[in-house]
FIDRENTOR-896714 format. One record per residue (C-alpha): residue in three letters; x, y, z. Coordinates in pm, whole numbers, padded with zeros to 5 digits, always signed. Layout:
<sites>
ALAXYZ;...
</sites>
This chain:
<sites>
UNK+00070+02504+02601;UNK+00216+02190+02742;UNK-00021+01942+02879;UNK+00066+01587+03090;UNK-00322+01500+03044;UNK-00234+01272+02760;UNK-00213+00910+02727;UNK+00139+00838+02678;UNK+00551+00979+02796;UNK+00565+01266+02511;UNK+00409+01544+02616;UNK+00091+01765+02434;UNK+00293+02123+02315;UNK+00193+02369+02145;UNK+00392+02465+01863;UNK+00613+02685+01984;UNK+00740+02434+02285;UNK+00824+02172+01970;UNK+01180+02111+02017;UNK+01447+01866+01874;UNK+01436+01630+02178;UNK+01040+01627+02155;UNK+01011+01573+01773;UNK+01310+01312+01841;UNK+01047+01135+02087;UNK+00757+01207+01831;UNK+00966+01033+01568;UNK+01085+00721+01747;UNK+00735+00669+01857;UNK+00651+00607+01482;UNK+00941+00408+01449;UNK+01214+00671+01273;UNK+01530+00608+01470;UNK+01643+00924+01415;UNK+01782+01215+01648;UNK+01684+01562+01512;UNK+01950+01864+01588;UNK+01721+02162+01458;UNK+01368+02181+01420;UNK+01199+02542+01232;UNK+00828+02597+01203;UNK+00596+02799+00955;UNK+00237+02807+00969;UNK+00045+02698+00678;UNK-00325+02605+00613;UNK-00632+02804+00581;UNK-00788+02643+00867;UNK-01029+02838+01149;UNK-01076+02571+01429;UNK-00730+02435+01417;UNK-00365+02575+01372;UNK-00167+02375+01090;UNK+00265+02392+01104;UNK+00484+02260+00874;UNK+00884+02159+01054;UNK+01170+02142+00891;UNK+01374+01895+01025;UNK+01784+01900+01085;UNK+01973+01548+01187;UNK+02208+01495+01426;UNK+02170+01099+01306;UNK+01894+00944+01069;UNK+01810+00657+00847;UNK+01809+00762+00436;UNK+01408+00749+00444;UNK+01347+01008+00787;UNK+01120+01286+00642;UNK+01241+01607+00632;UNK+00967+01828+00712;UNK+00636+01723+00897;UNK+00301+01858+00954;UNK+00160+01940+01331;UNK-00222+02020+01389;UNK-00255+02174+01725;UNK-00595+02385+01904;UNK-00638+02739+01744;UNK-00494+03051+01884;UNK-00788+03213+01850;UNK-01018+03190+02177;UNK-01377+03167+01970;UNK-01232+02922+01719;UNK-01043+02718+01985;UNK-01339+02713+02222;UNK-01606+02558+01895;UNK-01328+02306+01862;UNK-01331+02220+02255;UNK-01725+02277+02294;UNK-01835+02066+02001;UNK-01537+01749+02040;UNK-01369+01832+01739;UNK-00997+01822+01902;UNK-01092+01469+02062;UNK-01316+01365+01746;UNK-00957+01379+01472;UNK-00746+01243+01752;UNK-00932+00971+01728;UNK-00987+00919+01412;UNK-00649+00899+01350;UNK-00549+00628+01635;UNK-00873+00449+01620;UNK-01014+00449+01229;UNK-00803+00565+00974;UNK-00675+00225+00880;UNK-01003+00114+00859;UNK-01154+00409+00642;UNK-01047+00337+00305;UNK-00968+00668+00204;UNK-00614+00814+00137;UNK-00538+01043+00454;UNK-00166+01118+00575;UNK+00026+00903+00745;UNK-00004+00964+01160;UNK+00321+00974+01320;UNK+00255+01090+01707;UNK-00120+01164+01822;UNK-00210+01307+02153;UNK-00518+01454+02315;UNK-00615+01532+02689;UNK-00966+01458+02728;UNK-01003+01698+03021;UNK-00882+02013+02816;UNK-00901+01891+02432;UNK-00535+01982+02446;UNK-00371+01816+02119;UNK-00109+01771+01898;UNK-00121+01588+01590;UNK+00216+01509+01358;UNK+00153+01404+01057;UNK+00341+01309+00699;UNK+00377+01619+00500;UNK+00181+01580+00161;UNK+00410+01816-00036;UNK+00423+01864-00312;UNK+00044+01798-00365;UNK-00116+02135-00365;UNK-00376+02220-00072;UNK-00787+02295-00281;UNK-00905+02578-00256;UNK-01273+02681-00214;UNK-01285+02989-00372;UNK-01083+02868-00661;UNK-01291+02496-00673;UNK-01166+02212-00879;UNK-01173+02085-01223;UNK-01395+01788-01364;UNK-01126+01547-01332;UNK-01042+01586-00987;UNK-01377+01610-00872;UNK-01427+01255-00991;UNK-01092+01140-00792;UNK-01217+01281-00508;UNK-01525+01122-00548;UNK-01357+00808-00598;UNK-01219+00862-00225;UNK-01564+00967-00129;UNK-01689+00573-00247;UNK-01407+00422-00054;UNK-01479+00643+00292;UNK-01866+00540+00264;UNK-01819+00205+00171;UNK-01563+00129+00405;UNK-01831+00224+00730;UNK-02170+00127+00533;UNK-02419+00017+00784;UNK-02178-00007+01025;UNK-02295-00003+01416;UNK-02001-00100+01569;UNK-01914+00310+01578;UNK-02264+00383+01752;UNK-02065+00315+02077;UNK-01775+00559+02017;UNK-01874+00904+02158;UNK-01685+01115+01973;UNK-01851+00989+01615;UNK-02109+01271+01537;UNK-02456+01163+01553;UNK-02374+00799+01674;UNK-02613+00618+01957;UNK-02369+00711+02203;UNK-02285+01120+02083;UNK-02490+01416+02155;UNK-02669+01570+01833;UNK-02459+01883+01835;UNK-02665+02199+01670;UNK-03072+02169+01713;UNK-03344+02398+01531;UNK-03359+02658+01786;UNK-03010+02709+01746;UNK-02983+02719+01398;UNK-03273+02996+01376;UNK-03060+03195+01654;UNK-02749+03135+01381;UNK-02956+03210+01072;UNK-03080+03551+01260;UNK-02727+03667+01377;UNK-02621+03538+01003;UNK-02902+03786+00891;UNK-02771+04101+01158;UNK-02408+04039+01068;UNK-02392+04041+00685;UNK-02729+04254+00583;UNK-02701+04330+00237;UNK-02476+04089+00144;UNK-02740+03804+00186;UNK-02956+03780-00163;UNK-03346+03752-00129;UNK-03290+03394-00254;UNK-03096+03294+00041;UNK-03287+03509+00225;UNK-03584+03252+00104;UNK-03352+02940+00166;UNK-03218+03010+00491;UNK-03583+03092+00663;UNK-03726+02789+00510;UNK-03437+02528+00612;UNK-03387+02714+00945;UNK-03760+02658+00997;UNK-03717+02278+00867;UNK-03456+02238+01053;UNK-03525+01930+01278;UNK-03678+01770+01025;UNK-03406+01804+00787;UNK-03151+01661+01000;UNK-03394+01382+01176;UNK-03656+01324+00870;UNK-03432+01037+00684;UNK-03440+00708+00726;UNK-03197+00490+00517;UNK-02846+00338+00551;UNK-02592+00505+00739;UNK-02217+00534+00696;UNK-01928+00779+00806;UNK-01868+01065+00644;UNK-01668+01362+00707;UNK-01913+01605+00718;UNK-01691+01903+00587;UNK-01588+01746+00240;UNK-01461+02013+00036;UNK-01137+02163-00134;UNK-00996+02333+00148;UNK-00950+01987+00336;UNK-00823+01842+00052;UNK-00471+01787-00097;UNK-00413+01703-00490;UNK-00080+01594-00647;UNK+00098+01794-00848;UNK+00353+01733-01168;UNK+00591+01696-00907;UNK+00450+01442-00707;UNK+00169+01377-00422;UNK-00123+01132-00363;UNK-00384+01180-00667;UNK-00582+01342-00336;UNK-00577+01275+00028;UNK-00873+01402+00293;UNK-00729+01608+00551;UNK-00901+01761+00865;UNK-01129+01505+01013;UNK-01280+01721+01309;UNK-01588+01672+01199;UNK-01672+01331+01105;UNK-01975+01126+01192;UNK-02275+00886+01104;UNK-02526+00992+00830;UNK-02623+00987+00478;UNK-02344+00957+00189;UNK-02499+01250+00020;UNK-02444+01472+00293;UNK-02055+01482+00185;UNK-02121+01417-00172;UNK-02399+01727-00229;UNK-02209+01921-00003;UNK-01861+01915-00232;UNK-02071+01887-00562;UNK-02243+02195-00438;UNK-01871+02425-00344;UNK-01644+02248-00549;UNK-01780+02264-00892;UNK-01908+02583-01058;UNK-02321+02574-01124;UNK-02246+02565-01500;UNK-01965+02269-01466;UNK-02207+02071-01198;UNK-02502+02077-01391;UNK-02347+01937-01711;UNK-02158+01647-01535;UNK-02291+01608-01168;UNK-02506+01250-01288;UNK-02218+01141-01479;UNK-02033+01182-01148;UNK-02258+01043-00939;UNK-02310+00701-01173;UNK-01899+00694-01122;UNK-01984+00717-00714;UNK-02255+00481-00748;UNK-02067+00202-00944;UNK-01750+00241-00673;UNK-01962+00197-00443;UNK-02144-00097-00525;UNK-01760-00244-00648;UNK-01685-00211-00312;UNK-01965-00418-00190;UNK-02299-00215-00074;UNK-02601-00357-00186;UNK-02896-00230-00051;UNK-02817+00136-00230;UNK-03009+00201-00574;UNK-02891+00506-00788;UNK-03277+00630-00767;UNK-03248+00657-00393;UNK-02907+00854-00430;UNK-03046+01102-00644;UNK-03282+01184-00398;UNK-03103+01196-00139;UNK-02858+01411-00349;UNK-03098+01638-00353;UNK-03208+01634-00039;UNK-02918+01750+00097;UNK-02863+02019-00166;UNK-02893+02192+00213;UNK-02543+02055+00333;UNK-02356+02342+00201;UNK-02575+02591+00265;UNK-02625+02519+00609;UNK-02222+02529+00693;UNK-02160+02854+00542;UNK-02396+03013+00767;UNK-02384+02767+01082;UNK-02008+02791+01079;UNK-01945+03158+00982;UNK-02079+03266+01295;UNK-01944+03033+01553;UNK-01558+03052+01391;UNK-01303+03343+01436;UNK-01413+03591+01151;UNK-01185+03670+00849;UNK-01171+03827+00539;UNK-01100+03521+00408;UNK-01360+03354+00595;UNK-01636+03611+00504;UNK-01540+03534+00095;UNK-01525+03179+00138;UNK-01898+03170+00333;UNK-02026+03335+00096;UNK-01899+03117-00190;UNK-02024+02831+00010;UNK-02365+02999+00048;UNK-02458+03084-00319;UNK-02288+02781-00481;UNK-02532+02625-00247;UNK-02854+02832-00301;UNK-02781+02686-00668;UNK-02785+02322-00579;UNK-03128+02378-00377;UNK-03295+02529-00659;UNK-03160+02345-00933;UNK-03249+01988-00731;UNK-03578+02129-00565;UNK-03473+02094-00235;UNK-03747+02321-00092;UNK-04005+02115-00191;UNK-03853+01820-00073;UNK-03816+01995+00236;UNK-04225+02129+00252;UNK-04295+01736+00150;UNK-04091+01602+00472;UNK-04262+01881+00696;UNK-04611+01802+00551;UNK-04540+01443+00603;UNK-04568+01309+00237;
</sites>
């Protein structure tokens, strides 16, 4: 893939057409006066919608502080997977977040160095500061107590930094601004719950047999019943987009893989990792203690209008966020094994939040209009 659709002189490649001369351009463009000799790839990541590379960089010249191995996010090889990312914006949608809103965002993220997207085809290519040696999460391993509340911390500081916030009801490539299409709507998701259903059979319990009819059902109101504050959040906030330090260095945790991002309730990130990230037994012992943590950031970093009442019920509310993407997503992605164990993770760790925070009766309340 090589693309002149762009915006600027370096060209969109895939990353097999990543040479010395282009990461040379790449580099200088992010102000590395360097001239790179060799440049060897190996793919790394977990990711379904986009294809993650990490270069190791030779010099031919360089200043002491040039890195030596970067990260490039180009479109998946995969024709399903690459086609979601064109169909629903997510190619344009990081792009942009990283030229137009990651300063701005508050959270720890890695540093851009050369971002490119045509609009007409969604081809990309994204180069990025490698985050080694923090370790990528894991969603079928989870994470501990302690660095669920760091990445909660960097949950506060996304929220806070967009709370209220209509300037991004313009951009249309925000999810679910004024200006965006609404993506997924209840007919859809009843046509995903049923193939859901076809594909996996047995595998799917009664219970989320039970959850998935009544939120597929709901669906509409679910995603259009709230009315509160606003703010961005990345929508698919969990381990596998995340990145913790290690012994041997790393950010505490940076948020990686912002495809997905858009305007809505805090809570739909924050029940949505609590949910996946935590086991049942760990997030029922420490999920308010967590959440007081969230709440206090947040009001430290200056929202006012956002009581911890309101936050619990909205963090029940969407007890549905996690749910809803392990089914939603597992059948509009390329299917792995990987994939298969991971939905499923996501799918009973959050059947658990919905019955343990009495989501379906939230949901039959909403529907009833109480």
């Amino acid at each position: 893939m090589t693309s002149d659709g762009g915006s600027g002189l370096i060209p969109i490649v895939g990353p097999d057409a990543v040479t010395p001369a282009w990461m040379t351009q790449a580099l200088r463009s992010a102000g590395v006066d360097a001239r790179v000799s060799a440049v060897a790839g190996r793919k790394i990541g977990t990711g379904q919608v986009g294809e993650s590379v990490r270069f190791t960089l030779s010099y031919a010249s360089a200043p002491a502080d040039a890195p030596t191995t970067v990260v490039g996010k180009f479109p998946s090889p995969d024709p399903d997977s690459r086609a979601v990312g064109v169909g629903l914006g997510n190619y344009i949608r990081e792009v942009r977040f990283y030229l137009d809103l990651a300063a701005g965002a508050g959270v720890t993220t890695p540093k851009c160095l050369f971002a490119d997207v045509d609009p007409a085809t969604s081809d990309f290519v994204l180069l990025m500061e490698d985050l080694a040696p923090a370790a990528p999460g894991d969603q079928l391993r989870g994470v501990s107590v302690a660095e669920a509340e760091l990445v909660l911390e960097e949950a506060a500081k996304l929220h806070a930094s967009h709370w209220g916030d209509r300037s991004l009801d313009h951009l249309p490539w925000v999810s679910d601004s004024a200006a965006a299409p609404k993506g997924v709507d209840g007919d859809g998701v009843r046509d995903l719950w049923s193939g859901f259903l076809d594909r996996y059979g047995e595998r799917v319990t009664p219970r989320c047999r039970m959850i998935g009819k009544a939120i597929s059902d709901g669906y509409e109101v679910f995603k259009n019943g709230r009315d509160g504050p606003r703010c961005m959040i990345h929508s698919d906030f969990r381990p596998d987009n995340m990145m913790f330090g290690t012994p041997d260095g790393g950010y505490p945790v940076a948020v990686v893989d912002w495809q997905s991002y858009g305007l809505g309730c805090c809570m739909a990130d924050v029940s949505y990792f609590m949910a996946g990230a935590l086991s049942a037994q760990e997030r029922r012992v420490h999920e308010e203690r967590l959440l007081r943590g969230y709440h206090g950031n947040l009001v430290r970093l200056g929202v006012k209008d956002y009581g911890f009442e309101r936050l619990w019920r909205d963090y029940g509310r969407y007890s549905f966020a996690l749910f809803n993407m392990a089914f939603i997503a597992s059948m509009i992605v390329g299917r792995t094994p990987r994939g298969d164990d991971m939905f499923f993770t996501m799918l009973e760790g959050g059947a658990d939040m919905v019955m343990d925070h009495g989501a379906l009766d939230i949901l039959a309340d909403e529907r009833a209009g109480r």
